[in-house]
C-alpha positions in Angstrom: -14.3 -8.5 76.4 -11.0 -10.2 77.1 -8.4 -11.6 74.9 -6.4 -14.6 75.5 -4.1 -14.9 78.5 -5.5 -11.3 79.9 -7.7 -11.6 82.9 -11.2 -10.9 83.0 -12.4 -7.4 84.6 -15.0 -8.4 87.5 -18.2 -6.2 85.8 -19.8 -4.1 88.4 -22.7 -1.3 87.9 -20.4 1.1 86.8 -19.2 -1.0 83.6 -21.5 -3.1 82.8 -23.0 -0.7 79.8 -19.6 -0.9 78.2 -19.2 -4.4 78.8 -22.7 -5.0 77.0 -21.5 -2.9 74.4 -18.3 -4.6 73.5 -20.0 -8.4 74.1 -22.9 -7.2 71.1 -20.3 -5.9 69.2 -18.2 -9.4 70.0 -21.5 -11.3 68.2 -20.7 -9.5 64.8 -17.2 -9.9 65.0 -16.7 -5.8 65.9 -14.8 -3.5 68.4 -15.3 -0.9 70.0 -12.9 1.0 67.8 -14.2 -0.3 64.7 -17.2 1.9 65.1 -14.9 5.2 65.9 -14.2 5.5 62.0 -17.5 4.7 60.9 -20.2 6.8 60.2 -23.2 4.4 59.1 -21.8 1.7 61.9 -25.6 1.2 62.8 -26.5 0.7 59.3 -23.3 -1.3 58.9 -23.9 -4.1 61.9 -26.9 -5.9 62.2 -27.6 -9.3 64.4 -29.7 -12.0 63.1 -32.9 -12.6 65.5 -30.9 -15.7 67.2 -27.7 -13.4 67.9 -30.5 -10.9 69.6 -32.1 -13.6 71.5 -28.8 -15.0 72.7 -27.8 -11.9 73.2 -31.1 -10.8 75.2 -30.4 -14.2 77.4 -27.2 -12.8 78.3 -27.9 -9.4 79.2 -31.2 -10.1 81.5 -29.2 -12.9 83.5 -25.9 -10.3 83.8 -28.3 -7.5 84.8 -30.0 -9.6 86.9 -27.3 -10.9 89.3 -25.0 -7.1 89.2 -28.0 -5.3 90.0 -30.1 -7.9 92.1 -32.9 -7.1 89.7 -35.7 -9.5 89.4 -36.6 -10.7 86.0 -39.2 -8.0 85.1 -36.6 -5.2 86.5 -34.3 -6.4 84.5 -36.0 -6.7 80.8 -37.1 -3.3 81.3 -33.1 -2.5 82.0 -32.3 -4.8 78.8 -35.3 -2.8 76.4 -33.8 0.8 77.5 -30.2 -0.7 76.5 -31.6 -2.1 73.2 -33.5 0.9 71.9 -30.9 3.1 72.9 -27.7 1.3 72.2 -28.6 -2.5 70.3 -27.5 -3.4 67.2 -30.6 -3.5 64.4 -32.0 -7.2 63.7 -31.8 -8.2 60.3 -31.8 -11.9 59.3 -29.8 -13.0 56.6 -31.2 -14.8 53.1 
């Protein structure tokens, strides 16, 4: 993710797994090197279901146009990222 005034990094195949990273970890507020220093980050960060759906949305269409995937290539991509690297859904009370 960018901050204000710095210019956006074109996302390409080979950065695209940290630039999903760091936009999931943008939905909770997080960085990158927030989760360094803590053990229990996947206990500590959850998203709600409509974080993961927007989230989902995102990822699919990203995927979709840096790999040329079509739509079913692409939520196959999105599932391996989830299991292996998405936040845990837990909605709030």
């Amino acid at each position: 993710m960018e901050t204000a005034g710095e210019k956006p990094n074109k996302i390409t195949r080979e950065n695209v797994t940290q630039h999903l990273l760091e936009y999931q970890l943008a939905i909770v507020d997080k960085k990158m090197i927030n989760m360094l220093d803590d053990d229990l980050w996947y206990f500590n960060n959850t998203l709600t279901q409509i974080q993961h759906d927007e989230f989902k949305k995102y990822a699919i269409a990203l995927l979709k146009k840096t790999f040329k995937y079509n739509k079913a290539k692409a939520q196959q991509t999105f599932d391996w990222f989830d299991f292996q690297f998405g936040l845990r859904i837990k909605n709030k009370l």
